[in-house]
Structure formats: C-alpha cells, structure tokens
C-alpha positions in Angstrom: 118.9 117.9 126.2 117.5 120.1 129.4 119.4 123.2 129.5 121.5 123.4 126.1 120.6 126.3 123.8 118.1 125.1 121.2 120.7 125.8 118.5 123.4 123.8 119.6 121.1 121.1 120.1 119.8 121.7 115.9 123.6 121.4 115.3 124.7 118.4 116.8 121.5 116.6 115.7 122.3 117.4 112.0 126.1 116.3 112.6 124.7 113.0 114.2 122.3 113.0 111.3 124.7 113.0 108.7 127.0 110.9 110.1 124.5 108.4 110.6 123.1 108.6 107.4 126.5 108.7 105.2 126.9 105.3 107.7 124.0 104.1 106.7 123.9 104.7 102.8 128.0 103.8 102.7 126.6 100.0 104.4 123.5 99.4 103.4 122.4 101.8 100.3 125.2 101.5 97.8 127.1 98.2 99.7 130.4 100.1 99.9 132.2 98.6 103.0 135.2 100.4 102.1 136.1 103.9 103.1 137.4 106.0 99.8 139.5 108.5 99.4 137.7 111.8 99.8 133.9 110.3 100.0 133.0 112.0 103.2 133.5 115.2 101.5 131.8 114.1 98.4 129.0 113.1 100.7 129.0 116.5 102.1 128.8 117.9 98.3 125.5 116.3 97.6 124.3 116.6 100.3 124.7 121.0 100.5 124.1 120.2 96.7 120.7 119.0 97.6 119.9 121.4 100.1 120.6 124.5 97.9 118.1 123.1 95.3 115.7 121.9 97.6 115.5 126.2 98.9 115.7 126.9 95.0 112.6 124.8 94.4 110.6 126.0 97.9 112.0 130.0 97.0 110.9 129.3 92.9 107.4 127.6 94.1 106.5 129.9 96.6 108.1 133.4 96.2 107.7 133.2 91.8 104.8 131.3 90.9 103.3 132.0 93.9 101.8 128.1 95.1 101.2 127.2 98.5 103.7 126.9 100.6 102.8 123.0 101.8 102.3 121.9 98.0 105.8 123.5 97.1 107.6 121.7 100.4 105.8 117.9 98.8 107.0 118.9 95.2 111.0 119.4 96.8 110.6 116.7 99.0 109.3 114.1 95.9 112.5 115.7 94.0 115.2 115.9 95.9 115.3 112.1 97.0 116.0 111.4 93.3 118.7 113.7 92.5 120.5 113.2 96.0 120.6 108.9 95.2 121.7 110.0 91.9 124.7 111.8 93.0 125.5 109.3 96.3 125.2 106.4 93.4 127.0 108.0 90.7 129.8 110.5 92.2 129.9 109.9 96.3 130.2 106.3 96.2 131.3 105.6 93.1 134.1 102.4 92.4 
C-alpha cells in the first residue's frame, strides 16, 4: 500500500490476519459452523494469551539464560502452536 504509513499498514494486516485466521480455525480447524456467544473475544484471549508467553519465552531465553536469540525465537515458535490449539480446542471453540 504506496503511500500509507508503515504502521497503519502492520495494523490492518494483523486485523486482516486475525480475522482471517479466527475464520479459518472457526471452519476448517475445529468444524464449528456456528457463531457462539462471546467466541470472538475468547479468540482474542488466546490469542494475546499466546503472544504474552511467546515474549515471556523469547525475554526468559534471551535476556536470562542468555541463548541466542534465533534458537530462542524456534524454541517459542515449536511452543506456542501447542498451547494456542489447546486453548482454541478447549475454551474458544468449545460446545
């Protein structure tokens, strides 16, 4: 987008992002066709959930124990996948 400050661009792509993606795992992921009661913002709840621990586990890695930074980002990015299905399966789109 020519011409838009580089930060509004970063926003709306994440609000396209996670709209596309709470699309996504609502249809395809978890096979919920229905729109529940409050799930958008239990969506949005794992979702800052899993970004806080993702900078807990980059800050802990790198800052604390001192590992490189790139090993720290694939030890977050192999952890975080599991705990954010985990709270999509079990509290966002739960029945």
């Amino acid at each position: 987008m020519p011409g838009l400050p580089r930060t509004l661009v970063y926003v709306l792509a994440m609000g396209y992002s996670m709209v596309e993606n709470y699309t996504a795992h609502r249809l395809w992921t978890f096979s919920d066709h229905i729109v529940t009661k409050g799930s958008v913002w239990r969506y949005a709840s794992v979702v800052a959930l899993a970004a806080i621990i993702n900078a807990v586990i980059f800050w802990f890695g790198h800052n604390i124990i001192q590992i490189y930074d790139l090993i720290v980002v694939i030890i977050a990015g192999l952890a975080v996948p599991f705990i954010t299905y985990a709270g999509h399966r079990w509290y966002t789109f739960k029945r």
